[in-house]
N, C-alpha and C positions, 0 to 999 in steps of 0.2 A: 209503607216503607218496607222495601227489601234487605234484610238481615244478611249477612253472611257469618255464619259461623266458624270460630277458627280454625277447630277443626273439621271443617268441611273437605272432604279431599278436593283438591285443587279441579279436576277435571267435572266433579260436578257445581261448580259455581255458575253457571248458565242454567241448571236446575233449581237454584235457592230459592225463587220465588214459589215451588212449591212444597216447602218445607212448614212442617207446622201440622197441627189440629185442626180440621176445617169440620163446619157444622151449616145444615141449611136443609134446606127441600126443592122438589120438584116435581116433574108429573112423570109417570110412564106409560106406556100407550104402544100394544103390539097387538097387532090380530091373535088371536084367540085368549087372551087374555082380559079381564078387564080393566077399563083408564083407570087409573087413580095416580092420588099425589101419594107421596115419600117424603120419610127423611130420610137425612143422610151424615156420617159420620166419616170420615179420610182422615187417617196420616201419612205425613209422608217422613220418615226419619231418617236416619244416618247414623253409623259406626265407625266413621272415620277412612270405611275401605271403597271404592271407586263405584259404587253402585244406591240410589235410596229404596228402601223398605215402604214398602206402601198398602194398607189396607182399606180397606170399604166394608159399611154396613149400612144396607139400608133395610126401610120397613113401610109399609103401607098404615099412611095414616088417615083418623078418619074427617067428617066434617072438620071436627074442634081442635084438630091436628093433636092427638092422641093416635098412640101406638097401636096400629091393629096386628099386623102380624109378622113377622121377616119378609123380604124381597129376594133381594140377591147381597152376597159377600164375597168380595175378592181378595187376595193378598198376589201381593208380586215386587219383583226386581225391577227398578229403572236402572239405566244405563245412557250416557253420551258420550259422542265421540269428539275427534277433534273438529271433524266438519259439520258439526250441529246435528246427524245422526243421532236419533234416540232409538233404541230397544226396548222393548218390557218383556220381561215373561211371567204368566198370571196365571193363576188357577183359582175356578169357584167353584163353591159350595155343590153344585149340580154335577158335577164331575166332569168340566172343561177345562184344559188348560190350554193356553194360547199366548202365540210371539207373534208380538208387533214388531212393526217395524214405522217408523215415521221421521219428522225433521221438527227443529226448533226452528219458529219465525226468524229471520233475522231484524233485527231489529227492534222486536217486541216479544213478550212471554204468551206465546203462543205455540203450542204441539200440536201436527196434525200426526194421527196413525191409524194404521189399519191393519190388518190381521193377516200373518205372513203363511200360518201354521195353527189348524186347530185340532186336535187330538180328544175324543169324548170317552166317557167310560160306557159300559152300555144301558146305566142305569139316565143318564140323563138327557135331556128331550134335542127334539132336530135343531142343529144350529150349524151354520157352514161358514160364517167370518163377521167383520166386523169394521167400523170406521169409529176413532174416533177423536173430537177437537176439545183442546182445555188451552183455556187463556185466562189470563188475570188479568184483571180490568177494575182501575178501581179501590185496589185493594183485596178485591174478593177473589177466589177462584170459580169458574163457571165452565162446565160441561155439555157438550152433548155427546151420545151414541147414537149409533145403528148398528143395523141389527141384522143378519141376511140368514133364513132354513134354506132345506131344498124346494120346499115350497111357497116360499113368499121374500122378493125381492131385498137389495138392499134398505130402508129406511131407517127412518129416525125412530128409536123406542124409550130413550130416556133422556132427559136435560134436569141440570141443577144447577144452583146458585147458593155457592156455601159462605160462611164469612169463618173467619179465622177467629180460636178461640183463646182466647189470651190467659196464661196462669198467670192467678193474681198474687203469685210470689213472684213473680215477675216484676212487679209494680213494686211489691213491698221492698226491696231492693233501693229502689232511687225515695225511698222514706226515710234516710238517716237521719236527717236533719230536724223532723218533727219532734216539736213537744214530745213527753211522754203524756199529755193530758191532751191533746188532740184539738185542745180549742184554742188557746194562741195562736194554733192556723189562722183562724175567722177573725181575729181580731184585728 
């Protein structure tokens, strides 16, 4: 279920379904690097002003899905407009930053985008744009990227499949009514 919070500004309510904690894993997969899976950590939040805050961390994990090392980590601004126009402008850790530019599904919570403008520092490796799709399905939220240098085409270099993580003072909340002794629940 899709939450709107009150104060969400008005203009980002076609973005609510990516609001929240999301947690999950995936695989990454780019020439010259090696596959492996990830996890992955996202928010996406609000301050009430026309735009959400959104981070990423991921990390390379191993067989037994244990932390091997950092991947990549993003932060950046969303933005929509009134024609379902989405913005982002992002910067990672590797010293890119980048503006997308893409649309909201109509119809369903889906964004496509792709990379309007990329700007490197010269400390971090070749990289020339970007595409990419998130849709919630389900309940969860689910990604892919691509990836394009000057020497190897656009594709696909990451997908994930996160679920939302729920604070359980969230829950604690609709528990007014319970016993203080927790077992006349059961009874």
């Amino acid at each position: 279920m899709i939450e709107i919070p009150s104060d969400l500004h008005p203009d980002l309510v076609p973005l609510a379904f990516l609001l929240g904690n999301w947690e999950g894993a995936g695989v990454h997969d780019f020439p010259g690097a090696e596959k492996c899976n990830f996890g992955q950590e996202v928010t996406f939040g609000h301050d009430g002003r026309d735009f959400l805050e959104y981070s990423s961390h991921t990390w390379e994990l191993d067989a037994e899905g244990r932390k091997v090392r950092p991947l990549e980590s993003e932060k950046g601004f969303w933005r929509i407009d009134k024609e379902r126009k989405v913005e982002v402008v992002m910067v990672r850790q590797d010293g890119v930053v980048e503006v997308w530019y893409g649309e909201l599904a109509d119809q369903k919570p889906q964004i496509d985008l792709a990379t309007d403008a990329v700007a490197r520092t010269a400390a971090s490796g070749p990289y020339s744009g970007g595409k990419r799709l998130y849709g919630y399905v389900k309940s969860d939220l689910m990604w892919v990227g691509e990836k394009a240098t000057p020497e190897i085409e656009l594709r696909p270099y990451m997908s994930a499949h996160l679920k939302k993580v729920v604070d359980p003072s969230e829950w604690a909340k609709d528990l007014k009514d319970l016993p203080d002794d927790g077992i006349a629940f059961f009874k």
